[in-house]
Residue, then its C-alpha position, 0 to 999 in steps of 0.5 A: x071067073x077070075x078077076x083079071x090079073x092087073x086088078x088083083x095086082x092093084x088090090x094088092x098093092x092098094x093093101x101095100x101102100x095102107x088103106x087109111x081114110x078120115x071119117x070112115x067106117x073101120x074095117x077090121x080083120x079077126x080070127x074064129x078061135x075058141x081057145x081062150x075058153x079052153x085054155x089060158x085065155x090072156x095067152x090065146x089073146x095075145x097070140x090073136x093080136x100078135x097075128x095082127x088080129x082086132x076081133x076074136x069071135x067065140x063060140x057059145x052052142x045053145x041046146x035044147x032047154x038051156x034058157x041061159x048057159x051053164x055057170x061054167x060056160x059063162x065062166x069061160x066067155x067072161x074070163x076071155x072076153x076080159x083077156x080080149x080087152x086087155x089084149x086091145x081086142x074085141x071080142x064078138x060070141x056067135x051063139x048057135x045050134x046043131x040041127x039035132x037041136x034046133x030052135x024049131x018052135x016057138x018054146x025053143x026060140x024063146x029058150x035060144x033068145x034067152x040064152x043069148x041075151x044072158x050072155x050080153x047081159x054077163x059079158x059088158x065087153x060085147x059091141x056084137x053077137x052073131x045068131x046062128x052057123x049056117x043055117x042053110x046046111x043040115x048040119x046046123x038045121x032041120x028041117x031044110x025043107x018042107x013036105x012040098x020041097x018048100x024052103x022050111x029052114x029060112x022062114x023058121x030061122x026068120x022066126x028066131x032071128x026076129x025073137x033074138x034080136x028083140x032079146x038082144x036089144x032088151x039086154x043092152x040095146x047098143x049090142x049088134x045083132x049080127x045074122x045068119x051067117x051063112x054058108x057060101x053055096x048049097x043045092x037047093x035041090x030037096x030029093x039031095x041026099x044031103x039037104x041045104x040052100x044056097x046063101x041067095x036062095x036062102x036069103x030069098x026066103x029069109x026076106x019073103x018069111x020078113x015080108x008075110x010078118x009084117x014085122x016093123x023093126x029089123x032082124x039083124x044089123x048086119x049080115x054074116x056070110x062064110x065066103x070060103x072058096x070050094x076047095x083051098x086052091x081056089x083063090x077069093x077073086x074067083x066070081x060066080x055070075x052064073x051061079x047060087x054060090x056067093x064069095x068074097x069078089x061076089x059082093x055086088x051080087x050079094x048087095x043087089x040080093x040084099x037090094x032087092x030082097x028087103x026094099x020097102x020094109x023096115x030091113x036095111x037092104x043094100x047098105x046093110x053091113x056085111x061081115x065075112x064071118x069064116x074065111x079059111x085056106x087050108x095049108x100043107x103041114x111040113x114034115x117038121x110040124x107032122x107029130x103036132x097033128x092027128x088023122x088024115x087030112x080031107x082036101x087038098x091043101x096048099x103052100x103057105x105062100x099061097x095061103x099068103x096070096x090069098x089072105x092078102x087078096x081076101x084083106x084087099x078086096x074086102x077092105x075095098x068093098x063099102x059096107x063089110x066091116x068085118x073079114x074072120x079068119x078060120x082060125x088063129x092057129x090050127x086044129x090039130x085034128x087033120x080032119x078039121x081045118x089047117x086054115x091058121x097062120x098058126x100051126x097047132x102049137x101057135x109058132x109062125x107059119x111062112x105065111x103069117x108075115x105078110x098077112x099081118x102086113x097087109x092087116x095092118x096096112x089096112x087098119x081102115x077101110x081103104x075104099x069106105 
């Protein structure tokens, strides 16, 4: 269901009036690009933080037997992360794998620990890592489940989450180990042609792999979820009390989860901090712009102004919701590829879209959390 429209209307104007409050938690909105890594990093920045952005998160994919990244991929996170500071943003890397290479034994999350700790030992700017890309889709993980039809995916991810956060910490205890980030909805259903878990189902296991280790320090300080809606015309006040899927209007659902799942261990449950780490509407590309991208596109996509509505609506609710200190957009500016996703308030080439304007507004207006 939808929020009713009178609520909609007074989030979006609590984001209009400012959302300041003394002595609170800071809630920021950033972007997911990559391009300061491939390109000119001082530009990429500076194009992040003239979009009103206060984080970039970066990339960093761990394969098979890579103990640390390569010289060359160090290279690049340092100098973006040094281009990140100097554009008054933070810089966050999510370091993960494809499921053709997932740390699946105990050799493998040793090598992936490694890796991400030699990161935050050679990158001084990072306050925070993400470990892992949805992990409940098999796009990212496999097994997803076992002989039996037994979660696999979540008890294993467990295993690596609780392994890396220990490297972390060993390299710069002060980093935050941000966790999972999980995909919004899944089957849970084994015999499906393409196997996943739904982020609640996943976060049950995930808490019940907790509990069987007798761990006693967490595994994350704060949980990462990718709350996109299911297609781009579907709005971020849309709930679903009847279903495995969590979005950003979900949040008490996804905290009382949180609640229950870790209650009595040494996990932070329902005050755990929440980041939205992928959010993204795919908007139409103007005939104008067509020659800057390629293919075809997947979905359907909308209007700018309706980009505009949503992110606004996205920014008030998550700014409003006690423990999320973090909303990502997917991404600065477009893929060019049309099969990727047009979820920028940037086109391809970095100029505006219509909608750019009033997001940035309302980032801005809420530089602190107005409900914390």
């Amino acid at each position: 269901m939808r929020l009713p429209l009178l609520v909609v209307v007074m989030l979006v104007a609590v984001v209009a009036a400012g959302c300041g409050s003394a002595g609170q938690p800071r809630f920021r909105v950033g972007a997911v690009e990559d391009a300061a890594k491939a390109g000119d990093a001082n530009a990429a920045m500076q194009l992040a933080a003239a979009s009103g952005f206060s984080v970039v998160v970066l990339s960093s994919v761990w394969t098979r037997g890579a103990a640390a990244p390569s010289p060359d991929e160090l290279a690049a996170l340092q100098r973006a992360s040094i281009a990140a500071d100097g554009a008054d943003i933070e810089p966050i890397v999510a370091v993960y794998s494809f499921s053709s290479n997932t740390p699946d034994d105990q050799a493998d999350r040793d090598q992936f620990a490694s890796y991400t700790a030699a990161v935050v030992r050679a990158v001084p700017q990072l306050k925070a890592v993400i470990v892992g890309n949805e992990p409940n889709l098999n796009l990212f993980w496999l097994p997803q489940y076992d002989a039996a039809g037994g979660d696999a995916a979540a008890a294993a991810f467990e295993a690596l989450l609780a392994r890396t956060y220990d490297a972390v910490k060993e390299a710069r205890h002060s980093v935050e180990v941000i966790g999972a980030g999980l995909a919004a909805r899944g089957s849970d259903d084994p015999s499906a042609p393409r196997q996943t878990h739904s982020p609640t189902r996943f976060l049950l296991d995930l808490a019940a792999a907790y509990r069987a280790s007798n761990r006693q320090q967490p595994i994350m300080d704060a949980l990462s979820i990718h709350p996109y809606g299911e297609t781009p015309e579907v709005p971020p006040t849309l709930t679903h009390p009847h279903s495995t899927t969590i979005g950003i209007a979900d949040y008490d659902k996804l905290r009382d989860l949180l609640r229950s799942s870790f209650a009595g261990t040494h996990q932070q449950g329902d005050d755990l901090p929440i980041v939205y780490g992928e959010y993204g509407v795919e908007t139409t590309i103007p005939a104008a712009k067509a020659h800057l991208y390629t293919g075809s596109e997947l979905v359907d996509a909308v209007s700018e102004r309706t980009q505009a509505t949503y992110y606004r609506e996205a920014v008030a609710l998550a700014a409003c919701q006690p423990t999320v200190q973090l909303l990502l957009f997917f991404h600065v500016q477009d893929e060019s590829r049309l099969e990727g996703l047009q979820s920028g308030t940037r086109y391809a080439d970095g100029s505006a879209k219509s909608s750019l304007p009033a997001v940035r507004s309302a980032i801005r207006a809420c530089a602190h959390s107005c409900c914390h």
